[in-house]
C-alpha positions in Angstrom: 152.0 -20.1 129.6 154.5 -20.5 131.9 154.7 -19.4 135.5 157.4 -17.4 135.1 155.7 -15.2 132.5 152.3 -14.7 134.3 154.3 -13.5 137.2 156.1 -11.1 134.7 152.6 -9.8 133.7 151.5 -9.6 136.7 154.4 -7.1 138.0 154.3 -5.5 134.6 150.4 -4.4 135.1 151.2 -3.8 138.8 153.9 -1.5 137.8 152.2 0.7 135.4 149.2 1.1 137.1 150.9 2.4 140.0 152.9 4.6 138.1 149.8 5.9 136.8 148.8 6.9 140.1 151.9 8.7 140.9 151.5 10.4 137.9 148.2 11.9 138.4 149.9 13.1 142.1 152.7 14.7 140.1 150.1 16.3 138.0 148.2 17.8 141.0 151.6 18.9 142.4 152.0 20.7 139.1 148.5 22.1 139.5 149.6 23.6 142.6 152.8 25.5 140.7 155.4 23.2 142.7 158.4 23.1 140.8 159.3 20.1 139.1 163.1 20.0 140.8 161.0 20.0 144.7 158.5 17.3 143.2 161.4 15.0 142.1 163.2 15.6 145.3 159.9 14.6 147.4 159.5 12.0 144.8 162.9 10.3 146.0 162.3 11.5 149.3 159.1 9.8 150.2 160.5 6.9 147.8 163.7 6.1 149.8 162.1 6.5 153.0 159.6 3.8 152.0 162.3 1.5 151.0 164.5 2.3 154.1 161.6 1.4 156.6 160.8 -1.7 154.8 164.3 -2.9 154.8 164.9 -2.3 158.7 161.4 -3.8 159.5 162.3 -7.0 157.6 166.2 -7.0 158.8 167.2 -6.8 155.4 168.8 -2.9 155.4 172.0 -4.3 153.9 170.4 -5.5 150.3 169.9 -2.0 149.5 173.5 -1.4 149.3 174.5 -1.8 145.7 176.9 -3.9 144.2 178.0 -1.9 141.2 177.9 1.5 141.9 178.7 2.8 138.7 176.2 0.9 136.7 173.3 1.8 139.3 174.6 5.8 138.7 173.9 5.4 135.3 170.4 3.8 135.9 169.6 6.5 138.7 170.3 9.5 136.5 168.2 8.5 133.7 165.3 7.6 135.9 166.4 11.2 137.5 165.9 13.1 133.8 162.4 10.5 132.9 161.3 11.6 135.9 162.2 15.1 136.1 160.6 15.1 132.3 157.6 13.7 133.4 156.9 16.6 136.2 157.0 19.2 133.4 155.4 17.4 130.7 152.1 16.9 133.0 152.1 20.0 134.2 151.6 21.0 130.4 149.6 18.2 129.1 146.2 16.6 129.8 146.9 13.2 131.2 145.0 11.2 128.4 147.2 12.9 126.2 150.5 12.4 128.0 150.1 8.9 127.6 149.6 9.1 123.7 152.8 11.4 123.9 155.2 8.5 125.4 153.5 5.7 123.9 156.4 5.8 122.0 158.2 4.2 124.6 157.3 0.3 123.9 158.4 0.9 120.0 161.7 3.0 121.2 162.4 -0.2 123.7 162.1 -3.0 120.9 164.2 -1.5 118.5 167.0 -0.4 121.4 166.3 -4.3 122.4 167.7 -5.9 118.7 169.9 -3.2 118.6 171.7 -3.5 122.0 170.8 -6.7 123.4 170.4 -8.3 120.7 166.8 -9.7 121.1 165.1 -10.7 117.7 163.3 -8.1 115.2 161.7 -10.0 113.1 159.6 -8.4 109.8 156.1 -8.6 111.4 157.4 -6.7 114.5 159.1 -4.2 112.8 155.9 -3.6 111.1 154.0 -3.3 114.3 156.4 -1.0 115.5 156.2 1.3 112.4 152.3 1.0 113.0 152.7 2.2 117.0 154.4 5.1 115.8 151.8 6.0 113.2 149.3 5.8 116.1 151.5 8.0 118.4 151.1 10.5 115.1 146.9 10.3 114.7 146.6 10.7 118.4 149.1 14.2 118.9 148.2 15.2 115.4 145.2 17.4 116.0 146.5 17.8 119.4 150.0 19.5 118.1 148.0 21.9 115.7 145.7 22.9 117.7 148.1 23.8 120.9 151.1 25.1 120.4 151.3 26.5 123.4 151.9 22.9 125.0 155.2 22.2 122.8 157.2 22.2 126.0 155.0 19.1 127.2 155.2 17.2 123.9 159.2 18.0 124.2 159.7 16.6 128.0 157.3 13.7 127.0 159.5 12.8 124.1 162.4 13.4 126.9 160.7 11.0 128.6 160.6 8.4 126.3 164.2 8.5 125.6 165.4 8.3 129.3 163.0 5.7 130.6 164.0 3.3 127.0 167.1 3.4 127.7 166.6 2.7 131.7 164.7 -0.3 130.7 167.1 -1.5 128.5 170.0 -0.8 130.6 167.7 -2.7 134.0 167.7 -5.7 131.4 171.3 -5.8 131.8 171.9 -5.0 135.6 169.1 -6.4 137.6 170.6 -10.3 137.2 173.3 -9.1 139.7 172.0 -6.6 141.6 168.9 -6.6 144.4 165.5 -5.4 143.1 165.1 -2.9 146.8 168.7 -1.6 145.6 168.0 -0.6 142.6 165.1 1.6 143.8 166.7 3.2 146.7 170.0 4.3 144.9 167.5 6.1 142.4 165.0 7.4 144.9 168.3 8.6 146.9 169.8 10.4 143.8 166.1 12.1 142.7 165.9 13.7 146.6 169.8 15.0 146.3 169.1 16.2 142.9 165.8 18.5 144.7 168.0 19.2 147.8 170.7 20.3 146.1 168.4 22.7 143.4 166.3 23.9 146.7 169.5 25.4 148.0 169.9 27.9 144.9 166.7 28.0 143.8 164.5 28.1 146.9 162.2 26.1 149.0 158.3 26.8 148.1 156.4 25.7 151.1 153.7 22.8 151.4 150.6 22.5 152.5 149.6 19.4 154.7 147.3 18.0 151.8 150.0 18.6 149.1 152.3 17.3 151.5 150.0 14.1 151.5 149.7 14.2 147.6 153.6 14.0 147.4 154.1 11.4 150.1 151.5 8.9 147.9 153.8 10.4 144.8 156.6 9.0 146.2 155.3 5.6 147.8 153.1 4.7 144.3 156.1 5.7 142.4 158.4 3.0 143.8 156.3 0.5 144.4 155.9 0.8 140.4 159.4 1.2 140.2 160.0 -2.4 142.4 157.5 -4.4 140.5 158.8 -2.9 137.1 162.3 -4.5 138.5 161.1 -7.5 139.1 158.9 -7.9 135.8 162.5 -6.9 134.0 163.7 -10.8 136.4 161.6 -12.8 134.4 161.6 -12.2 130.8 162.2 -9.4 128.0 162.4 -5.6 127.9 160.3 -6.0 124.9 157.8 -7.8 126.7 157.5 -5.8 129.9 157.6 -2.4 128.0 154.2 -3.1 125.6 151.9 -3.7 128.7 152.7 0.5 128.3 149.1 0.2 126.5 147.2 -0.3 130.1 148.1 3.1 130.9 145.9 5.0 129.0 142.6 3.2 130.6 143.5 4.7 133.6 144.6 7.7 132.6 141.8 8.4 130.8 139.4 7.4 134.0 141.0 9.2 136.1 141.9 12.3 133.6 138.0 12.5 133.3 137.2 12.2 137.0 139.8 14.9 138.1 139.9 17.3 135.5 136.8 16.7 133.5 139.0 15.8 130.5 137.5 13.9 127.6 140.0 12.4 125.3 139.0 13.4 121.1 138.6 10.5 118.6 141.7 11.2 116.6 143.1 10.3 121.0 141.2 6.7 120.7 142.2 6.1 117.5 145.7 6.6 117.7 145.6 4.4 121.4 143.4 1.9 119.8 146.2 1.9 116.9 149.3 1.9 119.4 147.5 -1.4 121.8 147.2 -3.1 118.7 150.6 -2.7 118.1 151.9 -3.5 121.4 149.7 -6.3 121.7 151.2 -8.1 118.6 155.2 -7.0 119.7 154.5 -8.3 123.0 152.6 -11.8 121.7 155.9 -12.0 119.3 158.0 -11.4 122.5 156.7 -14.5 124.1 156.7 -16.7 121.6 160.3 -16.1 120.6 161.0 -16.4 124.2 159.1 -19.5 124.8 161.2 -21.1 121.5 164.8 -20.0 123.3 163.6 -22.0 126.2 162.4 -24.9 124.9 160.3 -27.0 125.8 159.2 -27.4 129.4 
């Protein structure tokens, strides 16, 4: 395997897992009735400041002004409503189950991959894709029936499907041009306007010093995830990047169990179990087709 794609793993993996993190924070921030508009503005709060601080440290505050400001709007305000989606959908949803929810994500991403930039669909993937979505259907089957009060969760996970596939698709396209430390700060600066602006009209509901601390590691986990997802996007496919998706659940479902107590039901595993399979296969297609467009090394 090339060098190029281990690294692309390796920031993939990185990525999720710390998103994973942030997402369990988020969750603990819903537990504590924050409103999901003062989350998201912490989130970009904590996120930009980060990013600032590491820029003047290393002299290098000027690479997070972005070259196309129009296509980085675009990319900002869909990771604004994936993220905003994601603050209501945990505060409704176990986290094991959350992850089930936007499994769909990785299938969403391959299709909107042949369809937009044109990267190959063969037969067998399309299959695998059909079979991750059956697997999104055992795991939230039971689940759906059994809970209707948590229909608003499913609907801002399925939200946030469709906002972070199509900021994946639309990083493939931008992030040959534009600085990975850019990227993340214009969004991170857009999400804490977005919760100023809201806080003004709707009202400012006061921290404590250890949710405080809870948002602050939001907001740093969050965008480190977001930078290593960047840079995973540098080195080969959406398709590719988006099925390493599958690792989430692992340690959702640790740290689900460790925090809240949760303990995912079988039809949960199976439909996972399903899903991995599937992304497994897509993403094993991914690199072979990309290792043919190359040629040999």
């Amino acid at each position: 395997m090339r060098t190029s794609s281990l690294r692309a793993i390796g920031y993939a993996l990185a990525s999720f897992t710390a998103w994973v993190l942030a997402d369990t924070c988020m969750k603990l921030a819903g537990d504590a009735s924050l409103p999901p508009y003062e989350t998201i503005g912490m989130y970009g709060f904590f996120g930009a400041g980060f990013l600032l601080i590491r820029a003047l440290v290393q002299g290098r505050a000027a690479q997070l002004r972005p070259k196309n400001p129009r296509a980085q709007l675009i990319r900002a305000t869909l990771a604004l409503v994936s993220n905003l989606a994601n603050a209501v959908a945990l505060k409704h949803l176990p986290l094991t189950t959350f992850y089930v929810a936007v499994f769909c994500a990785p299938m969403v991403i391959t299709i909107g991959a042949a369809v937009i930039l044109r990267e190959r669909l063969t037969l067998p993937r399309a299959l695998a894709v059909a079979a991750g979505f059956t697997g999104v259907l055992i795991g939230l089957g039971p689940e759906t029936s059994a809970r209707e009060s948590q229909w608003i969760g499913y609907a801002a996970a399925f939200i946030t499907v469709a906002s972070y596939s199509a900021s994946t698709l639309w990083l493939r396209i931008m992030t040959q041009e534009e600085m990975t430390d850019s990227v993340a700060f214009f969004a991170a600066c857009v999400e804490m306007v977005f919760g100023a602006a809201v806080v003004l009209f709707a009202g400012f509901t006061p921290l404590s010093w250890t949710l405080l601390l809870i948002l602050a590691a939001m907001g740093l986990l969050g965008t480190i995830g977001t930078v290593f997802n960047i840079l995973a996007l540098k080195y080969t496919t959406a398709a590719n990047v988006s099925q390493f998706h599958y690792t989430q659940i692992i340690a959702g479902a640790i740290l689900g169990y460790l925090i809240w107590h949760e303990i995912p039901g079988p039809n949960l595993w199976a439909g996972a179990a399903i899903i991995s399979a599937a992304g497994l296969f897509i993403a094993a297609r991914a690199r072979r087709d990309e290792a043919w467009s190359r040629g040999p090394a």
